[in-house]
VMD Tcl script that builds the backbone (N, CA, C; Angstrom):
set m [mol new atoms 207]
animate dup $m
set s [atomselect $m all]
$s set {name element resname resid chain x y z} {
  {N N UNK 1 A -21.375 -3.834 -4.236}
  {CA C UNK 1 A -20.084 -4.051 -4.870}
  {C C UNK 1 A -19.702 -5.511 -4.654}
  {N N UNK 2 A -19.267 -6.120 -5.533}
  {CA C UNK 2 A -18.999 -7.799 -5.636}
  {C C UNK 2 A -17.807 -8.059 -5.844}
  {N N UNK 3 A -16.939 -6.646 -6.839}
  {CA C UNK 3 A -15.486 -7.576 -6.661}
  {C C UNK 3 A -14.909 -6.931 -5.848}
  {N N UNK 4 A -14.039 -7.815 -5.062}
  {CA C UNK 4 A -13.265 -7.034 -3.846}
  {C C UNK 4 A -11.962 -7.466 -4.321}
  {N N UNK 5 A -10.663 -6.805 -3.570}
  {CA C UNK 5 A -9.664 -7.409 -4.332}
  {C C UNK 5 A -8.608 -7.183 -3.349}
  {N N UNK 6 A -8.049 -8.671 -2.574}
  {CA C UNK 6 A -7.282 -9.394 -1.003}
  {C C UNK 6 A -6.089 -8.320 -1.514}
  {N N UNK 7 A -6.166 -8.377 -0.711}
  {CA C UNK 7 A -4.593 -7.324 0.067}
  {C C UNK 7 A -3.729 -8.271 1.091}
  {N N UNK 8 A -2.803 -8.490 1.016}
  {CA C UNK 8 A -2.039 -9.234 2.322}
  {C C UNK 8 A -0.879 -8.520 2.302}
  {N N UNK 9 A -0.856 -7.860 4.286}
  {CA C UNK 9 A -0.055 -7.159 4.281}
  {C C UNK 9 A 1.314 -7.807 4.382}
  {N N UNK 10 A 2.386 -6.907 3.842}
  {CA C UNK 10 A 4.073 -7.190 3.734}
  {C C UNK 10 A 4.427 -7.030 5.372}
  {N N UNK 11 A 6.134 -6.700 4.859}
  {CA C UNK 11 A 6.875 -6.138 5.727}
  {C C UNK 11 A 6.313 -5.416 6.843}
  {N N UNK 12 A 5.785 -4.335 5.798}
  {CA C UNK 12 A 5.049 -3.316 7.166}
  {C C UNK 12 A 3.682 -3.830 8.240}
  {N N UNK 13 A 3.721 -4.834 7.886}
  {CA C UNK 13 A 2.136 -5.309 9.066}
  {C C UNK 13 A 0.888 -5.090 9.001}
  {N N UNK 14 A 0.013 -5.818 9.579}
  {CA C UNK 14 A -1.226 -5.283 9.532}
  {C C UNK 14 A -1.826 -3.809 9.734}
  {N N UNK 15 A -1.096 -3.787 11.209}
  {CA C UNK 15 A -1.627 -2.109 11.577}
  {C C UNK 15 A -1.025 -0.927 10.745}
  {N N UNK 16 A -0.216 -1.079 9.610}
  {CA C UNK 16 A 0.308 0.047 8.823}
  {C C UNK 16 A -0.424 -0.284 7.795}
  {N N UNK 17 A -0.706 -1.397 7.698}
  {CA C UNK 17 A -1.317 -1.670 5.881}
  {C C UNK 17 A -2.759 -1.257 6.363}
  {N N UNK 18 A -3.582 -1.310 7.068}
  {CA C UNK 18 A -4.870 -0.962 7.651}
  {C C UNK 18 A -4.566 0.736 7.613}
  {N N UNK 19 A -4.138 1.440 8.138}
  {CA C UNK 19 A -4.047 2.585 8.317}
  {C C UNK 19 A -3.635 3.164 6.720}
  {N N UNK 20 A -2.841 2.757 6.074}
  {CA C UNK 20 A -2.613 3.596 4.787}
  {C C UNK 20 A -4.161 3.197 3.724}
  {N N UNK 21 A -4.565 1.434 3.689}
  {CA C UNK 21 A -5.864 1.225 3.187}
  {C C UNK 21 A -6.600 2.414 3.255}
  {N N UNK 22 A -6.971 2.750 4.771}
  {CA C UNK 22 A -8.310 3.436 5.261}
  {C C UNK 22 A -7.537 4.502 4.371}
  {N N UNK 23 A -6.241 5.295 4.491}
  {CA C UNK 23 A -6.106 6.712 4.282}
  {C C UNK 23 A -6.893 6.860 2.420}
  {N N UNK 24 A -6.292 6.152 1.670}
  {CA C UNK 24 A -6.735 6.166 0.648}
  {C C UNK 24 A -8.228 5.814 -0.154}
  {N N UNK 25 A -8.894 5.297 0.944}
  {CA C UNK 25 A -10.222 5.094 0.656}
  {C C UNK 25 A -11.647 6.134 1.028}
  {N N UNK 26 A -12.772 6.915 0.380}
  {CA C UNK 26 A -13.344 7.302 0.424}
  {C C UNK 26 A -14.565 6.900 1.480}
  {N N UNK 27 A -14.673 5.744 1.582}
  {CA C UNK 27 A -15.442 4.927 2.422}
  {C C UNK 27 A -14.704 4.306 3.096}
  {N N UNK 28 A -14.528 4.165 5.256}
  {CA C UNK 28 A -14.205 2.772 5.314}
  {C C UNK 28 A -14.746 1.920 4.891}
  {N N UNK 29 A -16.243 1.690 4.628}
  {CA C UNK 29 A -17.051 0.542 4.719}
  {C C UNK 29 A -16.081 -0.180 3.193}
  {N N UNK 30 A -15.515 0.308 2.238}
  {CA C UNK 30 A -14.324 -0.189 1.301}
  {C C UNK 30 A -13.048 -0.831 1.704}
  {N N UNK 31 A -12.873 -0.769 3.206}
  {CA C UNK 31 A -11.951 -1.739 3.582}
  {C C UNK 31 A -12.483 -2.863 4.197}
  {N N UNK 32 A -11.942 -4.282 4.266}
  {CA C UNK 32 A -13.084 -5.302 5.341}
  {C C UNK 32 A -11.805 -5.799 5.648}
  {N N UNK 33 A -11.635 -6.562 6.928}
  {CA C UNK 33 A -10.868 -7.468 7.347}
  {C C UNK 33 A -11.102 -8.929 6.784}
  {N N UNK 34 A -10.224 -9.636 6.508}
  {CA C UNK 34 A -10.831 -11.088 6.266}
  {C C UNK 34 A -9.454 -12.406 6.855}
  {N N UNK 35 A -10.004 -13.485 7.268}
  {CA C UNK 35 A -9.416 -14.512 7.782}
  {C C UNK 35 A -8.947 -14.143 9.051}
  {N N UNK 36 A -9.475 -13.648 9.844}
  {CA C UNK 36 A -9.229 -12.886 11.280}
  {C C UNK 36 A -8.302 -12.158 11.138}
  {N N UNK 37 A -8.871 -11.280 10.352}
  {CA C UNK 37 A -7.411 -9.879 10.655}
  {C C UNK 37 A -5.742 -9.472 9.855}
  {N N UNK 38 A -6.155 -10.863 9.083}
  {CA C UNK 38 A -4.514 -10.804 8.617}
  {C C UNK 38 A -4.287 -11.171 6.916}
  {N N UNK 39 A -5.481 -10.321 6.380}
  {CA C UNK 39 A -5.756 -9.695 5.135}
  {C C UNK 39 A -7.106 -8.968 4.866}
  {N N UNK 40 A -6.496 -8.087 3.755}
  {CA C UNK 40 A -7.995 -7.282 3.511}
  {C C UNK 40 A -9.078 -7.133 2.640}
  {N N UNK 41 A -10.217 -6.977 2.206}
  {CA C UNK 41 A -10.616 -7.156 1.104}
  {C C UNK 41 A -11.191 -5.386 1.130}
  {N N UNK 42 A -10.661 -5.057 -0.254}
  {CA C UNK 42 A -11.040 -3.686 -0.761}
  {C C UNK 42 A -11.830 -3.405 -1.943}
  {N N UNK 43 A -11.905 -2.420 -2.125}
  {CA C UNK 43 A -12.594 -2.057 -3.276}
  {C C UNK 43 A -11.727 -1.897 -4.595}
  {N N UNK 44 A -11.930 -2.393 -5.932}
  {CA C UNK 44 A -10.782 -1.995 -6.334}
  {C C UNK 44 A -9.903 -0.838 -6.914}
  {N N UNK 45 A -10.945 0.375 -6.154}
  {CA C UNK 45 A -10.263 2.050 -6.355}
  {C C UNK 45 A -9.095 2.290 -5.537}
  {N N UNK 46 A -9.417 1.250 -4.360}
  {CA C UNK 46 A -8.504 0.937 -2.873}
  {C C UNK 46 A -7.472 0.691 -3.172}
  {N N UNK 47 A -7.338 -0.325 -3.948}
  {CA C UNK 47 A -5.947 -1.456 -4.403}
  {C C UNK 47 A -5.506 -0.223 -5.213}
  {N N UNK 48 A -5.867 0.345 -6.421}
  {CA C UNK 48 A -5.261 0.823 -7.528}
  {C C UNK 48 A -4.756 2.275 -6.553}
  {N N UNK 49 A -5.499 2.816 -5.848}
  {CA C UNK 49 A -4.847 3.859 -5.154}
  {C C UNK 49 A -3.344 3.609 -4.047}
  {N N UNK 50 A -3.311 2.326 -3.552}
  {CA C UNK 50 A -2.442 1.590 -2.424}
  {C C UNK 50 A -1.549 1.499 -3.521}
  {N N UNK 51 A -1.911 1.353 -4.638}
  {CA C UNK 51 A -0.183 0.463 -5.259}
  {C C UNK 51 A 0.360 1.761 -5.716}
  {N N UNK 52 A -0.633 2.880 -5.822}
  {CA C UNK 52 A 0.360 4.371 -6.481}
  {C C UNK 52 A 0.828 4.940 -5.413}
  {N N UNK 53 A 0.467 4.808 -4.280}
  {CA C UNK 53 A 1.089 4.912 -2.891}
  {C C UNK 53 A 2.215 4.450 -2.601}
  {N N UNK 54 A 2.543 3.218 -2.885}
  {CA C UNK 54 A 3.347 2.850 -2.582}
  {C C UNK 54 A 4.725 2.261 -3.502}
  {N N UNK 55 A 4.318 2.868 -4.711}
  {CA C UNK 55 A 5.454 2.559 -6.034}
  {C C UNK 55 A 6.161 3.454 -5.500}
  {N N UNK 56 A 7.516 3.088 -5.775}
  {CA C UNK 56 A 8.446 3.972 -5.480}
  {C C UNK 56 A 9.238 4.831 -6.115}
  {N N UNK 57 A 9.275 5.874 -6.045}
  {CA C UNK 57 A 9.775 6.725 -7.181}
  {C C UNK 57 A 11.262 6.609 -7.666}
  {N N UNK 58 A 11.525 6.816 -8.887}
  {CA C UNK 58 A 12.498 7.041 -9.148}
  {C C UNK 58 A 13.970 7.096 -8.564}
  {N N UNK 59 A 14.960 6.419 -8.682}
  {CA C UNK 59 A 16.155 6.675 -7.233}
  {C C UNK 59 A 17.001 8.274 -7.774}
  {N N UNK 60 A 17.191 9.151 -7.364}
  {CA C UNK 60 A 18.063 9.554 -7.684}
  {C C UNK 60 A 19.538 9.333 -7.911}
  {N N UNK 61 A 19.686 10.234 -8.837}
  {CA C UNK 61 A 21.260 9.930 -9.501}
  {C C UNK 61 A 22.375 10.907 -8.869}
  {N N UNK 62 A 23.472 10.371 -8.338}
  {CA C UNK 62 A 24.296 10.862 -7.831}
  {C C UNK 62 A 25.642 11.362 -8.650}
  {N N UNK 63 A 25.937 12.464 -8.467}
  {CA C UNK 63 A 27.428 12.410 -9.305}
  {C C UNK 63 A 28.146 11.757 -8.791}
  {N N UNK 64 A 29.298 11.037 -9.780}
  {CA C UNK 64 A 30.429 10.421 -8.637}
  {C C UNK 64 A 31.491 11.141 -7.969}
  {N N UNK 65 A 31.787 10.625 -6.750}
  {CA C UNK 65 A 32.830 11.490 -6.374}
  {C C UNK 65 A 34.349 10.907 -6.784}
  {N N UNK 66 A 34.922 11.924 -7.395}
  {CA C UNK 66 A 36.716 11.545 -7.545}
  {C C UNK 66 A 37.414 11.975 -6.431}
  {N N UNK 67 A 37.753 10.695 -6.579}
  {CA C UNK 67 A 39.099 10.715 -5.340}
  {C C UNK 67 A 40.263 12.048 -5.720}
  {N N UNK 68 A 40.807 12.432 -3.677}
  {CA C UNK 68 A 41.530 13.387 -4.223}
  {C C UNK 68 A 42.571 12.831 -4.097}
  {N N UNK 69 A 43.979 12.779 -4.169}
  {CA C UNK 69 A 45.091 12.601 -3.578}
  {C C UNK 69 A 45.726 13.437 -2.792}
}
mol reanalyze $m
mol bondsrecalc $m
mol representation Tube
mol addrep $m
């Protein structure tokens, strides 16, 4: 496999972005570390599975509340 495709983790850090990577991947050998640790190179079933992971759904809609007097 030749194209790999960098991941750099956010907010959540390395050790969460490593752990959800691996969850979604069939192979570790599809996750690699690169630049000592502080991005990743995946496969790109990896990436496309990580970003449906992590889109966020829909917000729900609230009724409003009326004030009582």
């Amino acid at each position: 496999m030749t194209d790999w495709v960098t991941v750099v983790p956010g907010e959540s850090g390395i050790q969460k972005t490593a752990i959800a990577l691996l969850a979604v991947a069939d192979d570790p050998a599809d996750v690699q570390t690169r630049r000592g640790g502080t991005e990743f190179a995946v496969a790109p079933y990896v990436a496309d599975r990580y970003n449906d992971e992590r889109e966020p759904s829909r917000p729900r809609r609230r009724a409003s509340k009326k004030e009582e007097s």
